[in-house]
C-alpha positions in Angstrom: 135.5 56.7 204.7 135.3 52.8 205.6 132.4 52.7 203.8 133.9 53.4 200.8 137.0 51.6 201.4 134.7 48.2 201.7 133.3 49.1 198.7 136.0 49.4 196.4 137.7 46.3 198.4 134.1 44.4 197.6 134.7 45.3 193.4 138.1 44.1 193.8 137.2 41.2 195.7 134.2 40.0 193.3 135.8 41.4 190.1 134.9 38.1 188.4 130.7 39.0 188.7 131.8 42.7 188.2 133.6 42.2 185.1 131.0 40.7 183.4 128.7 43.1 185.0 131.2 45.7 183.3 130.8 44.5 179.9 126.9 44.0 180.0 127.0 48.1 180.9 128.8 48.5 178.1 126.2 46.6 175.6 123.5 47.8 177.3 124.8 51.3 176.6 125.4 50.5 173.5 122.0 49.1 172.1 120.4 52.2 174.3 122.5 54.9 172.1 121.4 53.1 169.0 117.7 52.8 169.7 117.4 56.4 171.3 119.5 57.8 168.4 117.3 55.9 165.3 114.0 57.0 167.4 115.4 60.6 167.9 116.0 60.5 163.5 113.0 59.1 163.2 111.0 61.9 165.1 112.9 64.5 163.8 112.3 63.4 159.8 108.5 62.4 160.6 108.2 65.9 162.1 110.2 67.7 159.2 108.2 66.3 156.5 104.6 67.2 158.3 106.1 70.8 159.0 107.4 70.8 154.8 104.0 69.3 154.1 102.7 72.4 155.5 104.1 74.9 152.7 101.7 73.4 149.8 98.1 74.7 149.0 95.2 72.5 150.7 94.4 71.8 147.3 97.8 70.2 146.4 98.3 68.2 149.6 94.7 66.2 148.7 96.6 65.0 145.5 98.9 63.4 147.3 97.2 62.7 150.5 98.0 58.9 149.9 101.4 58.9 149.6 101.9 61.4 152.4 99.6 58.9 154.6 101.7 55.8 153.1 105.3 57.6 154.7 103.9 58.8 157.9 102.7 55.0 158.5 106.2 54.0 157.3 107.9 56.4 160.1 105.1 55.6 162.9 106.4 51.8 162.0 110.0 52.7 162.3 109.4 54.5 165.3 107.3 51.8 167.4 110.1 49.5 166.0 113.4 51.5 168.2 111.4 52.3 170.6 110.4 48.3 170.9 113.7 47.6 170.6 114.6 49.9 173.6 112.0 48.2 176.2 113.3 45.0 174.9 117.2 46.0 176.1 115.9 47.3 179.2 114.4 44.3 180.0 116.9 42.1 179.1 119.6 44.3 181.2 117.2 44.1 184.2 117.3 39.9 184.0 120.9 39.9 183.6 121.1 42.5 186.6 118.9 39.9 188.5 121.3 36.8 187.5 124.1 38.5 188.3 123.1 40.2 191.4 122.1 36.3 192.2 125.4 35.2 191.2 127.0 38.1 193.5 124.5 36.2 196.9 126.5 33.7 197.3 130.2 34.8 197.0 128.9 37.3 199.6 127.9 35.2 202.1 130.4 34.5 204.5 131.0 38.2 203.7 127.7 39.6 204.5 127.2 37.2 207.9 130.8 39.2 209.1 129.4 42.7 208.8 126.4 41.4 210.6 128.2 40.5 213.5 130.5 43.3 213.2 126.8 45.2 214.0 126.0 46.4 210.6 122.6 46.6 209.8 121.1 44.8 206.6 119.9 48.3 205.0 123.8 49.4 205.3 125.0 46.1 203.5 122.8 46.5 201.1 123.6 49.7 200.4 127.1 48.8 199.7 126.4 46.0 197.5 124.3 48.4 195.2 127.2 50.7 195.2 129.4 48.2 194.1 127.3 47.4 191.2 126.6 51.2 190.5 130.1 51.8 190.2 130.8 49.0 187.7 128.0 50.3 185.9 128.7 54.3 185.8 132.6 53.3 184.3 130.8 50.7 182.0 128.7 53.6 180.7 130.9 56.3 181.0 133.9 54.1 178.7 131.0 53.8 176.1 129.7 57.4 176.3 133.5 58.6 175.7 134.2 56.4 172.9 130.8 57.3 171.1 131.6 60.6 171.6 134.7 61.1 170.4 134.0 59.5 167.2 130.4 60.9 167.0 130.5 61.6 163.1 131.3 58.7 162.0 128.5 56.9 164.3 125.9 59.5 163.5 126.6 59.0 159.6 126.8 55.2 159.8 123.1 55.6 161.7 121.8 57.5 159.0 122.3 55.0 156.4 120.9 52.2 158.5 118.0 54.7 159.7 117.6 56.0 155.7 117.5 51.8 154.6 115.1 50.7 157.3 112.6 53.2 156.5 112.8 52.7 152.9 112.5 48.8 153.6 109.7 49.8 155.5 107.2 50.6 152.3 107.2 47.4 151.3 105.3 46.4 153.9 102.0 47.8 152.5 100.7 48.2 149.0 102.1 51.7 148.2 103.9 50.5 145.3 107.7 51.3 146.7 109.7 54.3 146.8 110.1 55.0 142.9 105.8 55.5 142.8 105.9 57.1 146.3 108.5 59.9 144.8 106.8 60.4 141.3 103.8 60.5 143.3 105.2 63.4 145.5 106.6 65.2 142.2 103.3 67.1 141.9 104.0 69.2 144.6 107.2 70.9 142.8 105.5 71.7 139.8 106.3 75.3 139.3 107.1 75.9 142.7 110.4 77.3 144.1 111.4 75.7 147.4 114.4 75.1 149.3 114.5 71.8 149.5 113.4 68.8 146.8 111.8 65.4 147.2 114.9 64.0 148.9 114.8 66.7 151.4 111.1 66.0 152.0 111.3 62.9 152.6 114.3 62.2 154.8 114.9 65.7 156.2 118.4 66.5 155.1 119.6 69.9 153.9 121.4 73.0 155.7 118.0 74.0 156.9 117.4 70.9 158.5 118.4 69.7 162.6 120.7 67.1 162.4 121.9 65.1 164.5 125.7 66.2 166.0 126.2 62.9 167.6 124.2 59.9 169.3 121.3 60.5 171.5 119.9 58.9 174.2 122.8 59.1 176.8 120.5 60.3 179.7 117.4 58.1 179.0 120.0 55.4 178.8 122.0 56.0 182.0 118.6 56.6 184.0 117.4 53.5 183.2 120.3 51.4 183.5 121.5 52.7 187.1 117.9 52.7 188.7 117.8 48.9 187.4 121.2 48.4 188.7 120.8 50.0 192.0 117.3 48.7 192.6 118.1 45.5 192.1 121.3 44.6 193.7 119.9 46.7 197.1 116.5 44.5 197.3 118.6 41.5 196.6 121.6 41.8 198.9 118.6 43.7 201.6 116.6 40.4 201.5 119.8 38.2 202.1 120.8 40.1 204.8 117.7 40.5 206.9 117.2 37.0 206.3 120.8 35.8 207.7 120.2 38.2 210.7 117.2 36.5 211.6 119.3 33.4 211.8 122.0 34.7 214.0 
């Protein structure tokens, strides 16, 4: 029960470090849902087409075997991009984790050397301090998660259009032509064929046979990373300034 009182005493007492902590939970949560969520769309199109792709003769599919090569390249670029842009988050949460938990050393000082005397060990205060931290992180996250969820549509639909833009940005970057010749290229396939679904479908996956999306994804992936980096980080960093101050007693 004192442990947990000095925890919630320590938030309160450093709320300065932990606010800001509080608010880089909250972006980090943030970019994670939107990276998880475009790379979840991304999947889920890329495999819908190749699974659609499927229902034409051998024969058909050679006709337009370039442009079908042209939009899996364009989704295998999308999809390196999120998930990119995920490690990139991650990494720049973990530096900020590391300044802050830097930041948090030396307000703890005086604090840290009186549970040492008091006859805590350094694994305990450490322990604590990641607590702390973990705390500020779980209400950082679970704020965002509540928000995102309870306006869920309106996210996932604003993602689509930003997903459906980026990808068709994305043909540019070779030599297929654009969209307009990709389509008329693909147009060969419903020649006299009853399907339920048309090039649109085809090529971005939408329809009432489709999976969509109910709302952002990415929450776990998100939360796992973020409180292992959180936890890690502020334990090895207050463990180190203990032991060391103990040693100096």
């Amino acid at each position: 029960m004192r442990f947990f009182e000095r925890m919630f005493m320590g938030i309160k007492y450093h709320k300065r470090v932990h606010i800001i902590a509080l608010v880089m939970a909250i972006l980090f949560t943030i970019s994670g849902l939107f990276f998880q969520t475009n790379l979840m769309l991304e999947n889920l199109t890329s495999n819908n087409f190749t699974k659609r792709l499927e229902e034409f003769p051998r024969d058909i599919l050679e006709q337009v075997n370039s442009a079908s090569s042209v939009i899996m390249t364009a989704h295998h670029h999308q999809q390196q991009f999120y998930l990119t842009g995920f490690w990139i988050t991650v990494t720049a949460f973990a530096v900020v984790t590391i300044a802050l938990a830097v930041m948090l050393l030396r307000s703890r000082r005086a604090e840290t050397q009186a549970y040492l005397v008091a006859g805590k060990s350094s694994a305990d205060i450490a322990l604590q301090g990641a607590l702390e931290s973990l705390t500020v992180f779980v209400t950082g996250f679970t704020i965002t998660a509540l928000v995102s969820l309870l306006s869920s549509g309106f996210l996932v639909n604003l993602i689509n259009e930003q997903n459906r833009t980026a990808f068709i940005a994305a043909f540019s970057r070779g030599d297929s032509g654009g969209l307009a010749i990709i389509k008329t290229s693909l147009a060969v396939l419903f020649q006299n064929r009853v399907t339920d679904f048309n090039i649109h479908g085809l090529l971005y996956g939408r329809g009432l046979v489709d999976h969509m999306l109910d709302g952002p994804a990415g929450y776990s992936i998100s939360f796992a990373f973020g409180a292992v980096i959180v936890v890690l980080v502020n334990f090895v960093v207050t463990y180190v300034q203990a032991f060391r101050m103990r040693a100096q007693l």
